[in-house]
Legacy VTK file of the C-alpha trace (Angstrom):
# vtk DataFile Version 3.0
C-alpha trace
ASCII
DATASET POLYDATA
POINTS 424 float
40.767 -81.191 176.606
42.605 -84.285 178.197
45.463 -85.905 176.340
42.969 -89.083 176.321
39.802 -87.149 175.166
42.203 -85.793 171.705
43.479 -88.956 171.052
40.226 -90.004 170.757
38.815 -87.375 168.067
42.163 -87.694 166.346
41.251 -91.429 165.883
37.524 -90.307 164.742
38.914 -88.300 162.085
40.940 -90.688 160.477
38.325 -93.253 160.715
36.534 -90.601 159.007
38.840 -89.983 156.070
39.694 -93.599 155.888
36.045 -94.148 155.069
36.010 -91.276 152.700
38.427 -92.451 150.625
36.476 -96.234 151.011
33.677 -94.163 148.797
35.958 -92.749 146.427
37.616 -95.790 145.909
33.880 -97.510 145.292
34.179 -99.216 148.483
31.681 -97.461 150.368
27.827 -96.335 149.851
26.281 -92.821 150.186
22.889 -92.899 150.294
20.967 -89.817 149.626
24.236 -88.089 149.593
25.593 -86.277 146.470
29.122 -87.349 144.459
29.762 -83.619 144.624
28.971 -83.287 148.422
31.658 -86.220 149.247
34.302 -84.939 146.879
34.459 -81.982 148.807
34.680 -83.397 151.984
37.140 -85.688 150.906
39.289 -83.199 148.931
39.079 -80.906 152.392
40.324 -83.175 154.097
42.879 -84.533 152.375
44.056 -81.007 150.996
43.218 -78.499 153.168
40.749 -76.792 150.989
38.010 -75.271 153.180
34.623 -75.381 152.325
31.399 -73.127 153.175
29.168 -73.436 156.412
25.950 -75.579 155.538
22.683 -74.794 156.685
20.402 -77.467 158.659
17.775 -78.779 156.974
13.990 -77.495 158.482
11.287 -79.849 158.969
7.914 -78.833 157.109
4.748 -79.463 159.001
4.966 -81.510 161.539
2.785 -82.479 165.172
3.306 -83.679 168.538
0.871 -86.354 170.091
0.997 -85.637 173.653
0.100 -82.562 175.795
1.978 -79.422 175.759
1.152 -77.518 178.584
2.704 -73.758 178.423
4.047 -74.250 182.048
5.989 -77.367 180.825
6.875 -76.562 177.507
8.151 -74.014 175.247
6.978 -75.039 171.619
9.769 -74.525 169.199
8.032 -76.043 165.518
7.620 -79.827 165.378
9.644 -79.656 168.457
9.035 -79.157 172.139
11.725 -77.764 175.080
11.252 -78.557 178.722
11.251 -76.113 181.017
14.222 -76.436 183.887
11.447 -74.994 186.801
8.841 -78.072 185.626
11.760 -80.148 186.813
12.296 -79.170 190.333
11.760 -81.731 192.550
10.489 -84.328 189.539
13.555 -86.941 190.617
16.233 -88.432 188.955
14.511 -89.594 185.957
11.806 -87.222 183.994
9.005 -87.937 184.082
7.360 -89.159 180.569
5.237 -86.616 180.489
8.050 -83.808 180.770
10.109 -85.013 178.265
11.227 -83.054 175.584
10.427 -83.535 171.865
12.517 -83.667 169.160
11.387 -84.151 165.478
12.246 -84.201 162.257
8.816 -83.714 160.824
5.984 -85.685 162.814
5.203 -88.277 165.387
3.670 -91.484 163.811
0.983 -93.743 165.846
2.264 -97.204 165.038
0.532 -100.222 166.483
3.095 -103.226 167.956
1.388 -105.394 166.650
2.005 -104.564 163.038
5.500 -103.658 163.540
8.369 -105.457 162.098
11.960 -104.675 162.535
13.672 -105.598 159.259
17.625 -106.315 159.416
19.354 -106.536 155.900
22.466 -105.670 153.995
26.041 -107.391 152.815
27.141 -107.329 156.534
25.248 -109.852 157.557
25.556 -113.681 156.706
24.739 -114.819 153.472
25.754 -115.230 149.404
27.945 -112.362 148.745
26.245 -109.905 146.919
22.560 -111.121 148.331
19.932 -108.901 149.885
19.513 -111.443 153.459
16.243 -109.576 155.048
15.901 -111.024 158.895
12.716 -110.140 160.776
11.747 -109.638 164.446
7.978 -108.669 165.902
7.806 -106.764 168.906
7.178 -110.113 170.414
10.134 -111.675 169.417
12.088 -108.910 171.117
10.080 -108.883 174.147
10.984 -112.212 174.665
14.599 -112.319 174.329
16.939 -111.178 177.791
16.555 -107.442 178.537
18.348 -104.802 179.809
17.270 -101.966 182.118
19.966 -98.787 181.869
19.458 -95.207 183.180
20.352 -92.819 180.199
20.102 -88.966 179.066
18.886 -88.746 174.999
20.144 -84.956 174.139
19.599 -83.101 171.384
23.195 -82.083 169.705
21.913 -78.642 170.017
21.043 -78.349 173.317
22.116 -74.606 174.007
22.388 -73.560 170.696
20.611 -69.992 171.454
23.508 -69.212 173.872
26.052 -68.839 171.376
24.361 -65.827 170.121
22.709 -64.839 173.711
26.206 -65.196 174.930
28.818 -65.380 172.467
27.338 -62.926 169.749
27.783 -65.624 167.036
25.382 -66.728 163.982
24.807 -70.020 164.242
21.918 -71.828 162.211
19.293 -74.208 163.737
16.069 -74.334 166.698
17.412 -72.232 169.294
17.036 -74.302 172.177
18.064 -73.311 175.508
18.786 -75.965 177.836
16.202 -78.050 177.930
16.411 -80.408 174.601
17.607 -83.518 177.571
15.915 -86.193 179.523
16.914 -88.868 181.284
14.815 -91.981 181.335
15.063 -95.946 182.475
15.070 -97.623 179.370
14.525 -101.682 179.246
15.448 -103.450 175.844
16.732 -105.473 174.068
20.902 -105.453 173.013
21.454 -104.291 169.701
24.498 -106.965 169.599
22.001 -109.670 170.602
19.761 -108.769 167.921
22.686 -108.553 165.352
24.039 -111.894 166.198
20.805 -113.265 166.345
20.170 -112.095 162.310
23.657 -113.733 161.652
26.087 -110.577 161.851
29.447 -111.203 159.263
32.545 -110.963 160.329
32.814 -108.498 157.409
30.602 -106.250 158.660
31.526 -102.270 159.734
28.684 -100.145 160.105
24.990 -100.262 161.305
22.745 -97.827 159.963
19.360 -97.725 161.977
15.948 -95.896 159.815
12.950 -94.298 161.357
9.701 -94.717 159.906
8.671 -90.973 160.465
7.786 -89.248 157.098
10.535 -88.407 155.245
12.390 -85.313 155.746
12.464 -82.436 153.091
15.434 -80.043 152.521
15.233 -77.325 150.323
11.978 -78.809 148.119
14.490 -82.219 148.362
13.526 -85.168 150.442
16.442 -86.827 152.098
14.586 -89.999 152.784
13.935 -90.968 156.101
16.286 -90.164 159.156
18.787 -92.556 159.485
23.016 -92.481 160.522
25.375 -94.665 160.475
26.497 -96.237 164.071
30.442 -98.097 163.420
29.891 -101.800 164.459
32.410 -101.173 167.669
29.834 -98.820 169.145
26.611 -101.099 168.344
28.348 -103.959 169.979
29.165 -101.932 172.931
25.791 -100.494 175.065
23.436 -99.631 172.543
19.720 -100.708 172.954
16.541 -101.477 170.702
14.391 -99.957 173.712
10.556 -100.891 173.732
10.183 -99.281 177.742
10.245 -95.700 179.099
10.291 -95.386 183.116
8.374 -98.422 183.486
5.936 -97.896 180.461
5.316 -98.643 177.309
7.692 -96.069 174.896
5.072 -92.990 174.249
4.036 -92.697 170.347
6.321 -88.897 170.343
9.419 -91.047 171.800
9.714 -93.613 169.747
6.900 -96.225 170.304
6.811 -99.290 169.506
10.854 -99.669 169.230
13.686 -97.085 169.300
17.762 -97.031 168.975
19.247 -95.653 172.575
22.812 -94.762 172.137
23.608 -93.697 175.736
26.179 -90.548 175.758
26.127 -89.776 172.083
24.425 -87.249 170.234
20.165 -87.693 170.253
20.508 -87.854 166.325
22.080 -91.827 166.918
19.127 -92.898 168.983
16.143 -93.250 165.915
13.367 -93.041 167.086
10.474 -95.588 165.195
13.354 -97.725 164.375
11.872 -100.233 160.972
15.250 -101.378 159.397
18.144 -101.548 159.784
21.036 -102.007 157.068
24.362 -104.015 158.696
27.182 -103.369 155.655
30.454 -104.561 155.131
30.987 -101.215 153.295
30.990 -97.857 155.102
27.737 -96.144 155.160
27.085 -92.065 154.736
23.683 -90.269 155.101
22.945 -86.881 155.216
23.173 -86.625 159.098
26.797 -87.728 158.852
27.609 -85.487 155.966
26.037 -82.363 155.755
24.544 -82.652 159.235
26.055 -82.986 162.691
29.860 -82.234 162.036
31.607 -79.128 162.869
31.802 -76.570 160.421
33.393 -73.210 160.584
36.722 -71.122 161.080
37.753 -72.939 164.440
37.297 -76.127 162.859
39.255 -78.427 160.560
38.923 -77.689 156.813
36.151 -79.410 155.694
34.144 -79.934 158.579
34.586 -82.295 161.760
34.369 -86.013 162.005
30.799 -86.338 162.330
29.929 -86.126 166.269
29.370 -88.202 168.666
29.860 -87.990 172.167
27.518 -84.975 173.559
29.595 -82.340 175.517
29.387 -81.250 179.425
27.034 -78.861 180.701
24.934 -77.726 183.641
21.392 -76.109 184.321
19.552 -74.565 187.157
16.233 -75.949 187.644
14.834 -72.172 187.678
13.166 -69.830 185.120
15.468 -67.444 183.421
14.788 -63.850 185.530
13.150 -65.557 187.979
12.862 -62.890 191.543
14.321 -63.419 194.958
13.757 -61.621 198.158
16.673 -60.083 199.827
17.548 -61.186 202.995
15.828 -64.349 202.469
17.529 -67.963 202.255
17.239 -70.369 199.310
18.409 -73.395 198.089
19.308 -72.713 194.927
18.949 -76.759 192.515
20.307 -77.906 189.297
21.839 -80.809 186.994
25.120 -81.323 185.497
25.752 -84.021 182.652
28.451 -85.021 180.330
29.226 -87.329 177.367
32.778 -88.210 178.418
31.983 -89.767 182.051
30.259 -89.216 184.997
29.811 -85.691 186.844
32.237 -85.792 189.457
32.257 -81.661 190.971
30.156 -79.053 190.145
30.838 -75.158 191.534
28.124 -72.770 191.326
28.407 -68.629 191.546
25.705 -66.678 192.793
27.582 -63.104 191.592
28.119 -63.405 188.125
31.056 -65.759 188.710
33.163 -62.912 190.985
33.299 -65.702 193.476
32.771 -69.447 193.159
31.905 -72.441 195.696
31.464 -76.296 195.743
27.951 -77.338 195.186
26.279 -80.581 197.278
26.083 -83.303 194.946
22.944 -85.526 195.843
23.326 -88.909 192.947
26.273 -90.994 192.831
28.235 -89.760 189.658
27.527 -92.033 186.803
28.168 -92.110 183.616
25.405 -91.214 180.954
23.413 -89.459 182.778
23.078 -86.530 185.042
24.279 -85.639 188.437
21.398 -83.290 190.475
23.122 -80.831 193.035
21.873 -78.155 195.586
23.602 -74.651 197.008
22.676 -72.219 199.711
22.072 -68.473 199.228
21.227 -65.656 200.829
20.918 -62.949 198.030
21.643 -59.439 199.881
21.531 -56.400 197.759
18.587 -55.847 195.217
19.756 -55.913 191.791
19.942 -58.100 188.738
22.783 -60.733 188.864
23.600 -64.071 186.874
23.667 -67.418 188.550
26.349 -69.573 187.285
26.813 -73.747 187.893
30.219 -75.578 186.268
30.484 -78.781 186.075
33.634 -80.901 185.828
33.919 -84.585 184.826
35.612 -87.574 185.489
37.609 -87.364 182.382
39.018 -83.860 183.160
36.799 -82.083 181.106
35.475 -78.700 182.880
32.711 -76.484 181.440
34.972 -73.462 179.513
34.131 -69.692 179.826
33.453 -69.290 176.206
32.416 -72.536 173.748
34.130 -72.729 170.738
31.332 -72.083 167.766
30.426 -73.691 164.633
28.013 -72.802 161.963
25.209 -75.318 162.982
25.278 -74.253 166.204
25.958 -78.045 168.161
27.504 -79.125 171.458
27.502 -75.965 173.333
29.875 -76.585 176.372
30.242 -72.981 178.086
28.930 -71.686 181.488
25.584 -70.261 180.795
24.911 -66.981 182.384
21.260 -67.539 183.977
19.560 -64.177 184.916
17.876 -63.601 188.116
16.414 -60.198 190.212
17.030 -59.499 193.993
13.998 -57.242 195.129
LINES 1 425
424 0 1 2 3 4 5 6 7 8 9 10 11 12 13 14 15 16 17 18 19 20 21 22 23 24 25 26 27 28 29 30 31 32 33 34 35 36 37 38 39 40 41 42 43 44 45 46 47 48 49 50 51 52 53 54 55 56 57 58 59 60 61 62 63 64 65 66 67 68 69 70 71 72 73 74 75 76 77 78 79 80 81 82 83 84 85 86 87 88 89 90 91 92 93 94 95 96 97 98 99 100 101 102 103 104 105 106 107 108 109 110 111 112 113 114 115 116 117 118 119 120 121 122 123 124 125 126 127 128 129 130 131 132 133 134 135 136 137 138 139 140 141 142 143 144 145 146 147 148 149 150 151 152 153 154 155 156 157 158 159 160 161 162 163 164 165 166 167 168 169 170 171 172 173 174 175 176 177 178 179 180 181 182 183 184 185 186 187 188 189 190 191 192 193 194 195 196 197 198 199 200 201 202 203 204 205 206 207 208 209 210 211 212 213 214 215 216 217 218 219 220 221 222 223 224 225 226 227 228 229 230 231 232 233 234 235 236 237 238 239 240 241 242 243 244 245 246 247 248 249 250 251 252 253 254 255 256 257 258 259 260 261 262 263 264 265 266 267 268 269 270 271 272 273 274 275 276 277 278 279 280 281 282 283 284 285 286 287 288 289 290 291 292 293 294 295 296 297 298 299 300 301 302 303 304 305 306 307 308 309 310 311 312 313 314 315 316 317 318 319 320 321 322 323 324 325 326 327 328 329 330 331 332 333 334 335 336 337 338 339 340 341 342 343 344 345 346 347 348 349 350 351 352 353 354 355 356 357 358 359 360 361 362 363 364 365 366 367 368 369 370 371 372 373 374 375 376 377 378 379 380 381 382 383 384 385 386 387 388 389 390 391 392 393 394 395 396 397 398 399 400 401 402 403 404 405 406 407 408 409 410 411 412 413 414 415 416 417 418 419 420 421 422 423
């Protein structure tokens, strides 16, 4: 990790006990978070005492609205991966169609037209103390200046099955592959336009965005609806209320009518069905800040992680895992590379199990936030099975590792993934 990239999480994490001890000291809100669950992060922390892994919630019923063709998708409960080989030769951005699906429980059909996007809370202008509800219709964000940006959404546990397919660890969680990532052109509106627009306070520190999904039930407990904390620097910064997908209207299983895109960070930032959204001059904590989406386990700090963010580097072949090739034969072997920490700048690739290694052709312009596609030549020669490997290294230093460094939920897998193939 780059001198730059630590200084970062250290800063993280001591924003993070900083607004633990906010709570403690009354200053803060939990909401749908228990006393008990916050004293122990906070007396982790703060004293080293380590606490147990957690286990990730699991949605209950739970449906998809659009198509899931077999050859597209593999179905993983309310959820739906893409296959890499559906993406071959689909373009930079996926297609709307292809993208994958991840929910909490199931996909509402909202109509624009009754939608309302409610801004509220103590960090926004007002009498101290008051409850100062602003409202926008779709309309009224259609018709304020938008912005088109090119971004990846990525589930935070993209690759989660390859910690125990590769690593022989137990982690807990849907055991995605690779393919919980799309990239799409989003057009919407700023979030900081919106926020100044409602009367934003100089007071205010976080931004905590809601879906209006059904709410999501733990352990016979409902948690409420999905929602996490963004810290006002970050909502300032690039973060969108997006209304268009690749030219179209958002589909109903991606967020339509409006949805939060928080390019680079973790898919759990970027609600989906966004209906409110609470601006506080207190810091905020939810269940997916708390229990979910930190770091948890013996390689970790004592009491978890700051909660994530920014997603991690990886690569994929656009190939089915132990797909056949001819001997003797050339291919062009095709893939995509992404990272949270900056653009894709080199990516190697190994055709014997990573024996030997070789630059890969990079075909986009490394940019940051979303993915860089690349191409390599082989000629396979003796018949056998082998692993295809692809690393990917990033403008801020960071280089896929050999081995990712677990944690009990299973998130951010960073390691070179070992993708089977035959030579017949």
């Amino acid at each position: 990790m780059s001198s730059s990239a630590s200084a970062g999480h250290r800063h993280e994490a001591d924003y993070d006990r900083r607004r633990l001890r906010q709570w403690l000291a009354g200053d803060a809100r939990a909401d749908g978070v228990s006393r008990r669950r916050l004293l122990t992060l906070l007396a982790a922390t703060a004293a080293g005492t380590a606490i147990g892994s957690t286990r990730p919630a699991h949605a209950v019923g739970g449906s998809i609205v659009k198509a899931l063709p077999p050859e597209w998708f593999i179905e993983r409960g309310t959820n739906a991966e893409t296959r890499w080989e559906a993406l071959r030769g689909t373009g930079h951005h996926t297609p709307n169609e292809l993208f994958f699906v991840r929910n909490h429980t199931s996909t509402p059909v909202l109509a624009a037209d009754d939608w309302r996007l409610r801004l509220w809370g103590s960090g926004l202008r007002g009498t101290p103390g008051e409850d100062r509800p602003v409202e926008f219709g779709y309309d009224d964000l259609r018709a304020m200046p938008s912005v088109t940006r090119t971004a990846f959404v990525e589930c935070a546990g993209n690759g989660r099955s390859y910690y125990t397919a590769q690593q022989g660890e137990t982690v807990t969680g849907t055991t995605w592959t690779l393919g919980a990532i799309g990239v799409a052109r989003w057009r919407g509106v700023r979030l900081a336009d919106v926020l100044r627009r409602a009367g934003l306070s100089p007071h205010a520190v976080d931004v905590q965005p809601r879906g209006l999904d059904a709410e999501y039930v733990s352990g016979g407990e409902s948690l409420g609806r999905v929602r996490r904390p963004l810290p006002l620097s970050k909502a300032l910064d690039d973060v969108l209320l997006a209304y268009e997908m690749n030219g179209e209207r958002l589909p109903y299983d991606h967020g339509h009518p409006v949805r939060v895109l928080v390019p680079s960070w973790v898919g759990i930032a970027s609600i989906k069905w966004v209906g409110d959204i609470e601006v506080s001059a207190q810091p905020l904590f939810s269940p997916w800040n708390t229990t979910f989406y930190r770091l948890f386990g013996p390689s970790h700090p004592d009491g978890g992680s700051a909660p994530i963010t920014r997603q991690a580097i990886k690569s994929a072949f656009e190939l089915s895992g132990g797909a056949t090739f001819s001997a003797g034969r050339r291919y062009v072997l095709s893939g995509r590379s992404w990272s949270g920490a900056g653009a894709v700048a080199r990516v190697d690739v190994s055709t014997d199990g990573g024996a030997n290694w070789r630059p890969a052709r990079l075909h986009d312009r490394p940019r940051a936030g979303t993915w860089t596609r690349w191409s390599a030549d082989w000629l396979p020669g003796a018949p056998g099975a082998t692993h295809l490997l692809a690393r990917a290294t990033d403008r801020a230093g960071r280089t896929q590792p050999d081995v990712s460094v677990p944690n009990t939920q299973g998130y951010l897998f960073d390691a070179v993934v070992r993708h089977p193939v035959n030579v017949v």
